[in-house]
C-alpha positions in Angstrom: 0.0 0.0 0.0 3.1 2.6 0.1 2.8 5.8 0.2 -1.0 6.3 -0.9 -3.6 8.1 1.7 -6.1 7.3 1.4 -4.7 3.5 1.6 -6.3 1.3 -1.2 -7.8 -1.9 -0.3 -6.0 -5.3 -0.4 -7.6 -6.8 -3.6 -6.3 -10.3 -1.1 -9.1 -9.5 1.4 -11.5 -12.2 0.8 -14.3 -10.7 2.5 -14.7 -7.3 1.0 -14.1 -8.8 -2.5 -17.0 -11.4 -2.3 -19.4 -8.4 -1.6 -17.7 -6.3 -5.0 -19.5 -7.7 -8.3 -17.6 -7.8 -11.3 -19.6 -4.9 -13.1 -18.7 -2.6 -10.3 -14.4 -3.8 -10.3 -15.1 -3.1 -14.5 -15.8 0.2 -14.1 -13.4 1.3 -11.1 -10.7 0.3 -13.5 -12.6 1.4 -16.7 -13.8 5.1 -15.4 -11.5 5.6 -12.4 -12.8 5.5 -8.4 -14.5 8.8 -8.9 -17.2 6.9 -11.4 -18.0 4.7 -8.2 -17.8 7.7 -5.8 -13.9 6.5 -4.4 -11.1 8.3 -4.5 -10.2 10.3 -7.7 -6.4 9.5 -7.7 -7.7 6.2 -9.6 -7.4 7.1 -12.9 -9.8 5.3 -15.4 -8.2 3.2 -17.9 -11.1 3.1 -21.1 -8.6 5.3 -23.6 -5.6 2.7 -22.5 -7.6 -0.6 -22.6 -10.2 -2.6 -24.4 -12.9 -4.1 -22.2 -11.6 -7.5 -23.0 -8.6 -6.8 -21.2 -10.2 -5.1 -18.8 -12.3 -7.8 -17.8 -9.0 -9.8 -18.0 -7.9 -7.8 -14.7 -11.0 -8.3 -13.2 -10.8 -12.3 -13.7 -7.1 -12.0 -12.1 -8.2 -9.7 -8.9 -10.9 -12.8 -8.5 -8.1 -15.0 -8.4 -5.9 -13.5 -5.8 -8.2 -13.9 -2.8 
């Protein structure tokens, strides 16, 4: 978690990922956390990726718990 403040998530925290449906991880990374009213230093991603690859990501955050 570094040096970020607020201090993101672990994306290993069974618990709180279990209650985040995929559509909602898809757009965090695809619009940024202020889509989803979180923090705005997440940048969104939709000019970088496709939304194949971004629902790659979200298939590998579901693996990590």
């Amino acid at each position: 978690r570094g040096g970020f403040t607020p201090h993101p998530r672990s994306l290993a925290d069974q618990e709180y990922m279990m209650r985040l449906p995929d559509v909602y991880l898809f757009l965090v990374i695809q619009k940024g956390g202020a889509y989803v009213g979180k923090n705005s230093l997440m940048p969104g991603w939709e000019k970088s990726l496709t939304d194949d690859e971004i629902w790659g990501i979200v298939a590998y955050i579901r693996r990590l718990p």
